[in-house]
N, C-alpha and C positions, 0 to 999 in steps of 0.2 A: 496529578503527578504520579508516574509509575516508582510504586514503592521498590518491584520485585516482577524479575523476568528472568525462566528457566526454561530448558530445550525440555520438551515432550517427545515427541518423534520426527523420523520421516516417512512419506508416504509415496507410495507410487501411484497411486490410484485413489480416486475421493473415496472408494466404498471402504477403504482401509485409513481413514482418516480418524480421530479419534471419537468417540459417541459420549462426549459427557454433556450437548446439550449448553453451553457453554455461549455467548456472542460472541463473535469471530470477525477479524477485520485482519486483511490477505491485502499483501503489497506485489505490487507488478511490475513492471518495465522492461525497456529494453536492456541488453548485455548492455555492463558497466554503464549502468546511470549512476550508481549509488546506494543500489538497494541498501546493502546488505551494511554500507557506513551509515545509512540512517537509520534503520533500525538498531542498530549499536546507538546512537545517539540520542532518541526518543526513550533507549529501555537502561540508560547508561550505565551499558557493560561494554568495553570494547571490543569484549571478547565472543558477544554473545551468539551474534549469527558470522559465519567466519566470508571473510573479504578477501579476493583477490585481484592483483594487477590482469590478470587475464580473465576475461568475460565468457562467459556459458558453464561458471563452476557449480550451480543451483543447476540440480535435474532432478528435483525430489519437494513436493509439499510439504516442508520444513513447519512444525509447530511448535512455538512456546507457549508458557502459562505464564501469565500475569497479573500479578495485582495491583491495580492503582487508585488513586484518591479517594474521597469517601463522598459515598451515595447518600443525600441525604433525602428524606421522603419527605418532601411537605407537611404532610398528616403526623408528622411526628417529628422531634427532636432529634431523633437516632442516626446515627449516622454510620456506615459499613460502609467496608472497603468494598472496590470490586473487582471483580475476577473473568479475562478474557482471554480469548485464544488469539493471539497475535500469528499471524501464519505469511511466511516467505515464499511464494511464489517462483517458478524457473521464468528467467528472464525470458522474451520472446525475438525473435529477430537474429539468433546468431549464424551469421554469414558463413562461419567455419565450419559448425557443425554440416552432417550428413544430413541429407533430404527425409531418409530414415526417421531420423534423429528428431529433426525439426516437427516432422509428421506427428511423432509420437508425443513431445513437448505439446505440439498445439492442441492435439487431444486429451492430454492430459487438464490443461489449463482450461478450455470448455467445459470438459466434463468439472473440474470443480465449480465453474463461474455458475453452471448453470443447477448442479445436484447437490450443492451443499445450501442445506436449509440454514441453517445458523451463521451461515454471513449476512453480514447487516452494512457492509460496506468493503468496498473493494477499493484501495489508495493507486491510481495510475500515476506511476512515476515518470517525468518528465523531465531533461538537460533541459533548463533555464538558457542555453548557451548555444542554443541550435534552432533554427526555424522550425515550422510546424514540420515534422514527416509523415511518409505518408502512411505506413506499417502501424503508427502510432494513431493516426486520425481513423483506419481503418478497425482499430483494434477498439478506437472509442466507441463509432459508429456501432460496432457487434455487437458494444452493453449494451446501450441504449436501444437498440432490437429488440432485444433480449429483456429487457427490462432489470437486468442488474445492477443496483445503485453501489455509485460509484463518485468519487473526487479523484480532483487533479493535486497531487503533487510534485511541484518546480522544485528538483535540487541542482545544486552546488552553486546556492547562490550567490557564495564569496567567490566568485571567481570572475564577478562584473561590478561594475560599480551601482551605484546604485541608479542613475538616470539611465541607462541600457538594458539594467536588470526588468527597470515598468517596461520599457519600451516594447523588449523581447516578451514578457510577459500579456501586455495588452495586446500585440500583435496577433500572440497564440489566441488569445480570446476570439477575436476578430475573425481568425479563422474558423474557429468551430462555430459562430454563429452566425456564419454560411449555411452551416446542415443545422444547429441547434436552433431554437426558440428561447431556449432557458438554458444559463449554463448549471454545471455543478459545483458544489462547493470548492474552492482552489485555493492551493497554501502556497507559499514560496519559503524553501526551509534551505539549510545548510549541514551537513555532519560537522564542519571541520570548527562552526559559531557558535552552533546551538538555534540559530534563525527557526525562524517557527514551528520549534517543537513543542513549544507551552501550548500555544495555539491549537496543534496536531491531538495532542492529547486531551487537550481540553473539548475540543470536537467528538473525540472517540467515547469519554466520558459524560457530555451530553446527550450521544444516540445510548451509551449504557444505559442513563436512568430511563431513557422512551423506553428501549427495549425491558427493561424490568418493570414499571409500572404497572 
C-alpha cells in the first residue's frame, strides 16, 4: 500500500533525472489513456500528477517520491517501508503535435527506456476499449529488443462490462503472441474503481524486496 507520494522534479533529458539511486517504475502510453488518472489512483492523491481533457499535456519526465508498504526480510522480523521513484512518462503517438515535437518526445522516451539504470519496470498503458494498435504493438516490440522489462497495463476498465472487458483483454493477448513466446506481466485496472490497483502495487512492491535483497 502507497503510504505517501510527492512531485520531485521534471526532466527534460534522462542525464538530468534525479541521481538518488532509488528503484524506479515509469508509466507510458498513448495521449489520454489515463496515465495521469491512474497514477492519481494507485498514489491516492487526485491531485498528484495533473490530468487533462486534452492529450499531449506531459512533455517532461515527471518524478515522484514514494513510500509504500513494508519490506519485510525473511532473515529477520523487521519490517521498513519502502521508497521508489514513481516517474510519468510523455505520452507517445500524438497526432496534433509537430513532427518536431513528436521527434524530440520519441527521443526523449528512448533515451530514458534505454539509460536509465534504476528502472526496474516500465507499466505500458493500454484502452481496455480499443483493439490492439499498431504505434502500441510497435512500441512493445522496441522493449523487448531492447531488453527493457516491462508490463501491460489495461485502463478504464469501468467502461465495459465485464464479459467484453476478458474478451477485449484475451484478444490483446492473442495478438502479441503472434511476435511473443512469453507474455508479460498484465493488470486490468480502473482510476475511476480502484480496479487493480492493490494488485499494481503489490507487484511493484514485490520487484522492491528482489531489488533490495
Amino acid at each position: 500500500m502507497i503510504r505517501s507520494a510527492s512531485y520531485i522534479i521534471s526532466s527534460p533529458d534522462v542525464k538530468e533525472c534525479p541521481q538518488s539511486g532509488l528503484p524506479e517504475y515509469a508509466f507510458i502510453g498513448r495521449s489520454n489513456v489515463g496515465k495521469s488518472s491512474l497514477i492519481n489512483m494507485l498514489c491516492h492523491n487526485p491531485k498528484l500528477a495533473k490530468t487533462s481533457q486534452k492529450p499531449g499535456k506531459t512533455l517532461l519526465i515527471n518524478h515522484f517520491l514514494v513510500e509504500s508498504g513494508e519490506l519485510r526480510d525473511e532473515r529477520s522480523s523487521k519490517a521498513e517501508s519502502s521508497k521508489w521513484h514513481l516517474v510519468d512518462l510523455p505520452g507517445y503517438g500524438y497526432a496534433q503535435a509537430g513532427q518536431k515535437q513528436r521527434d524530440a518526445l520519441k527521443r526523449m522516451i528512448e533515451r530514458y527506456c534505454l539509460l536509465r539504470e534504476q528502472l526496474v519496470c516500465l507499466f505500458v498503458l493500454i484502452d481496455c476499449r480499443h483493439e490492439a494498435q499498431k504505434i502500441d504493438i510497435e512500441f512493445i516490440n522496441w522493449l523487448g529488443e531492447n531488453g527493457v522489462p516491462f508490463a501491460i497495463v489495461f485502463t478504464k476498465g469501468d467502461k465495459l462490462g465485464k464479459m467484453r472487458l476478458k474478451e477485449n483483454v484475451e484478444a490483446y493477448k492473442k495478438r502479441l503472441l503472434e511476435e511473443w513466446e512469453e507474455l508479460p506481466p498484465v493488470f486490468v485496472t480502473s482510476s475511476e474503481t480502484g480496479l487493480g490497483g492493490e494488485e499494481l502495487t503489490a507487484y511493484i512492491e514485490e520487484l522492491n524486496l528482489i531489488h533490495n535483497s
